[in-house]
C-alpha positions as CSV (number, residue, x, y, z in Angstrom):
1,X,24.5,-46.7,0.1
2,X,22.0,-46.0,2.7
3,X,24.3,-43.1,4.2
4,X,24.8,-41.8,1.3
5,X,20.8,-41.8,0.6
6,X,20.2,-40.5,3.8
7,X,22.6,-37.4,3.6
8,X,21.2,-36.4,0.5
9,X,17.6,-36.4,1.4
10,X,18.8,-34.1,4.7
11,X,21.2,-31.9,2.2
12,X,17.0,-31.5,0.1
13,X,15.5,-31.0,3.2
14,X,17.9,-27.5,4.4
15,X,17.7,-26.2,1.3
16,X,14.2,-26.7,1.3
17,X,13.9,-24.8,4.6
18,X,16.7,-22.7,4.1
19,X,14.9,-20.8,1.4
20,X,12.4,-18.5,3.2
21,X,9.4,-17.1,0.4
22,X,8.5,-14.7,2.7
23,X,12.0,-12.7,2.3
24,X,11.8,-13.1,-1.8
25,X,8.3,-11.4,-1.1
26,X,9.4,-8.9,0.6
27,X,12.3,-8.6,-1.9
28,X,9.6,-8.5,-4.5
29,X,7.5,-5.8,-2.2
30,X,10.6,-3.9,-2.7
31,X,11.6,-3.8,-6.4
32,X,8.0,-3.3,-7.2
33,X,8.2,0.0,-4.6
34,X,11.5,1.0,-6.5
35,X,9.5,0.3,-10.0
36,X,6.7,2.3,-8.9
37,X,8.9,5.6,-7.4
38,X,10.2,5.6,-11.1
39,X,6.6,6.1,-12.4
40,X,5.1,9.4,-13.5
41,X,2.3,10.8,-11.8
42,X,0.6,10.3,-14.8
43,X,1.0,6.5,-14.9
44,X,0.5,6.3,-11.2
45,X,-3.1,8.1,-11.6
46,X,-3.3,5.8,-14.6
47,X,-3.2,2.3,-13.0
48,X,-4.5,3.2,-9.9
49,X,-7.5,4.4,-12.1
50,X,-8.1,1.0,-13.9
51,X,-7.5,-0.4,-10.7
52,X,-10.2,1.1,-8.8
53,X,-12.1,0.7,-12.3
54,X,-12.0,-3.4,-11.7
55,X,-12.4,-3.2,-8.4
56,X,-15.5,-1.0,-8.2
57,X,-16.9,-0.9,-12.1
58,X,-17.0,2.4,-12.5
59,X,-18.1,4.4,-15.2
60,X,-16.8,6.5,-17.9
61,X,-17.6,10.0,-16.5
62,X,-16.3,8.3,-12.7
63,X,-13.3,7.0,-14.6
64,X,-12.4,11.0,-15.6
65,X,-13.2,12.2,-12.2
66,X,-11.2,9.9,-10.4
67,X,-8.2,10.1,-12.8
68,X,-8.0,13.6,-12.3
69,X,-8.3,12.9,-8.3
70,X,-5.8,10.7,-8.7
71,X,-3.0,12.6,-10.8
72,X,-3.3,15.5,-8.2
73,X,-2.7,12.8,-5.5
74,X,0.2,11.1,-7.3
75,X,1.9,14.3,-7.8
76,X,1.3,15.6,-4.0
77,X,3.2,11.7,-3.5
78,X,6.0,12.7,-5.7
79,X,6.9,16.1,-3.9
80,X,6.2,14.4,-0.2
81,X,8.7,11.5,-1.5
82,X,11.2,14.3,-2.8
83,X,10.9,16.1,0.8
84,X,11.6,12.8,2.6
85,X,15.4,13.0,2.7
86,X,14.5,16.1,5.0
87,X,12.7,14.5,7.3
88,X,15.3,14.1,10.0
89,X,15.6,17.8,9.9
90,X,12.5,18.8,11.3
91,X,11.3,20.1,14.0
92,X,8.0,18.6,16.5
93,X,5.7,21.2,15.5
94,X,6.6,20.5,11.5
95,X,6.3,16.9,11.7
96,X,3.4,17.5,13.2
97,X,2.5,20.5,10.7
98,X,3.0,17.7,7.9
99,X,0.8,15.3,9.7
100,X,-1.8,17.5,9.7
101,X,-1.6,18.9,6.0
102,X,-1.7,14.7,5.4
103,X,-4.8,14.1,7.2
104,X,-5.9,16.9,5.7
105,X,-6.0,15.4,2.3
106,X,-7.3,12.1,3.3
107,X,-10.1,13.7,4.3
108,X,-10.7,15.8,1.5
109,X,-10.4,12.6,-0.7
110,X,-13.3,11.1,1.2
111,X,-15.1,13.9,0.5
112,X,-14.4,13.9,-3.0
113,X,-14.7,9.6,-3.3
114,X,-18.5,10.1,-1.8
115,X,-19.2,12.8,-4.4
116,X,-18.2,10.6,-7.2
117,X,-18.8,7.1,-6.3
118,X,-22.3,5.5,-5.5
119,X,-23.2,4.3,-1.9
120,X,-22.3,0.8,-2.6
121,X,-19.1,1.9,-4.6
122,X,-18.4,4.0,-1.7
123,X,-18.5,1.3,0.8
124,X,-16.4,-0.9,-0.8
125,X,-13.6,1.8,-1.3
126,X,-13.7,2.5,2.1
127,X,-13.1,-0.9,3.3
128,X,-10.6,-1.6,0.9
129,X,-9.1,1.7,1.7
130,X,-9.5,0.4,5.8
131,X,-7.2,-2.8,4.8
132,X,-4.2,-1.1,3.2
133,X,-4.2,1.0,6.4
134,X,-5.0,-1.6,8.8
135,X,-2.8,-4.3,7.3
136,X,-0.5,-4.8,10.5
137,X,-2.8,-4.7,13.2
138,X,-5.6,-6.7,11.3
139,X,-2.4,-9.1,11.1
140,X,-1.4,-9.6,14.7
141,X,-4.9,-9.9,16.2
142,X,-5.9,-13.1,13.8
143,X,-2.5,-14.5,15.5
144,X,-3.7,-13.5,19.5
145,X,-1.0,-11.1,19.5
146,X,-2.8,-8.6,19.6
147,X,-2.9,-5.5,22.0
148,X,-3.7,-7.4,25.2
149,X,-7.2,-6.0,27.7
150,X,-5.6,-5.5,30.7
């Protein structure tokens, strides 16, 4: 009775281990990518609209402004996601070429962001902005594995 007790609490505690939430994140990461491709630009600029109205409380003539922004941006996203599959195809100077044209925008968008949104609205953009981008890095430095001073 006792082995029997024993193997069964060993058979809970593999399954336990053996099922690893970061992969069903990362699964969940990637249906919700998938969901999102299948969006329209409109919807995109949509969400992304009431979610930068939550996270900012903006107002109702910001809320037009940066819809529009955003639409124009969603549909850039849809034709740079189209041209993807040619990517492999491309030359140095065009990759860099597209690089460019990408940086490009970013920084027209700040522009744009600083003309629409107050200081304090503007701050908190950029840092939220700053995380998306700096996810990985921001990641491996809180562990110490980091890029090491040499």
């Amino acid at each position: 009775m006792k082995n029997l007790i024993m193997i069964v609490v060993l058979l809970f505690g593999f399954s336990v281990v053996a099922q690893n939430p970061k992969m069903e994140k990362r699964q969940n990461k990637k249906e919700m990518h998938q969901k999102m491709k299948d969006m329209t630009p409109e919807q995109v600029a949509a969400l992304r609209t009431k979610q930068m109205t939550l996270q900012l409380d903006l107002t109702e003539a910001q809320q037009i402004q940066i819809e529009k922004l955003e639409l124009e941006r969603a549909k850039n996203r849809k034709t740079r996601f189209e041209s993807k599959k040619e990517r492999a195809e491309l030359t140095a100077d065009e990759m860099a070429a597209k690089k460019m044209a990408m940086l490009d925008e970013q920084i027209e968008m700040k522009k744009q962001m600083k003309s629409i949104l107050t200081e304090t609205q503007f701050q908190k953009w950029e840092k939220s902005v700053q995380n998306k981008r700096g996810h990985g890095k921001r990641k491996h430095a809180d562990k110490g594995n980091g890029p090491r001073n040499n």
